[in-house]
C-alpha positions in Angstrom: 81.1 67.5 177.9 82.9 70.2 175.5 85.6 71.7 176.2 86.1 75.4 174.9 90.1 74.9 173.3 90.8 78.9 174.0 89.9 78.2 177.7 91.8 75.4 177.6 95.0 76.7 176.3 94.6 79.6 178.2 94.7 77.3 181.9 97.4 75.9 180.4 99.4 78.6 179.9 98.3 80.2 183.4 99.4 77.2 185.0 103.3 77.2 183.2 103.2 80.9 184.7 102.3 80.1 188.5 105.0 77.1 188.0 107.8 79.4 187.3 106.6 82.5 189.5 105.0 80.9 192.8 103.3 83.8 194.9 103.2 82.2 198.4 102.7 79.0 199.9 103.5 75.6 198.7 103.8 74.4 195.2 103.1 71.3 193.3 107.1 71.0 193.4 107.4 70.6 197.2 109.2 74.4 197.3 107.7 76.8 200.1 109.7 79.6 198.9 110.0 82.1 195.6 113.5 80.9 194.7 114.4 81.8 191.2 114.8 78.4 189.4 116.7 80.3 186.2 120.2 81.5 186.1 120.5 84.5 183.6 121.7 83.3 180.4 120.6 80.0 180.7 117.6 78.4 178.7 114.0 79.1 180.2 113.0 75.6 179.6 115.4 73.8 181.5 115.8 69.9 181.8 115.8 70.1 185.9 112.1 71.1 186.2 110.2 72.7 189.0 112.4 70.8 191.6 116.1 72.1 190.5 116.1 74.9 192.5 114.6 73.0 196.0 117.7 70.4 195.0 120.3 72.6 194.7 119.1 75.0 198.3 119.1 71.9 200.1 122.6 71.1 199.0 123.9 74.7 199.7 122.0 75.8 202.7 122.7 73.6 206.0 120.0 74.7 208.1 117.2 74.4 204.9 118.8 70.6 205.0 118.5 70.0 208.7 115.0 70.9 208.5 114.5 68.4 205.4 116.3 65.6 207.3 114.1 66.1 210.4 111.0 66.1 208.0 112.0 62.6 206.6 112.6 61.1 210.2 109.3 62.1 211.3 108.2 60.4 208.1 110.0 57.2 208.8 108.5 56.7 211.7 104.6 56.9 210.2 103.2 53.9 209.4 103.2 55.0 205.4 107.5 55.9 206.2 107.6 52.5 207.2 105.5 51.0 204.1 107.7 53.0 201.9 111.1 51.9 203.5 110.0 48.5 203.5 109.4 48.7 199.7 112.7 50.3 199.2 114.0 47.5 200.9 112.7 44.6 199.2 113.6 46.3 195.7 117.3 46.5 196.9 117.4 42.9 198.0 116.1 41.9 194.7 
């Protein structure tokens, strides 16, 4: 296969866009909204990542955390919830 290196660089670039400006839906990060993940004055490239701004709205906003916590009980109760808490088990006992 070749790969054409303009094409290349030019997905990458389209992809750092859609990152930092999601248009609807969800995102790679997990966030279903167009929250703005940069605080004016503050450096573009921060060390947070994509997932800063879901982090910090589910420690502000009380009903965007309810919702979360209901999310992760439902997942508990799946058979891969229970896979996962079992594993987070044995690594604490060990």
């Amino acid at each position: 296969m070749q790969f054409d290196p303009k094409v290349i660089l030019q997905g990458n670039a389209d992809k750092r866009a859609l990152e930092e400006n999601p248009t609807s839906g969800f995102t790679a990060s997990g966030a279903s909204t167009q929250e703005p993940t940069q605080q004016l004055g503050k450096d573009p490239m921060r060390m947070a990542g994509p997932v800063g701004a879901f982090a910090l709205r589910q420690m502000q906003d009380p009903e965007f955390a309810k919702s979360i916590a209901g999310w992760q009980q439902a997942f508990a109760q799946s058979n891969q919830g229970m896979e996962f808490n079992m594993a987070k088990i044995q690594m604490g006992a060990g």
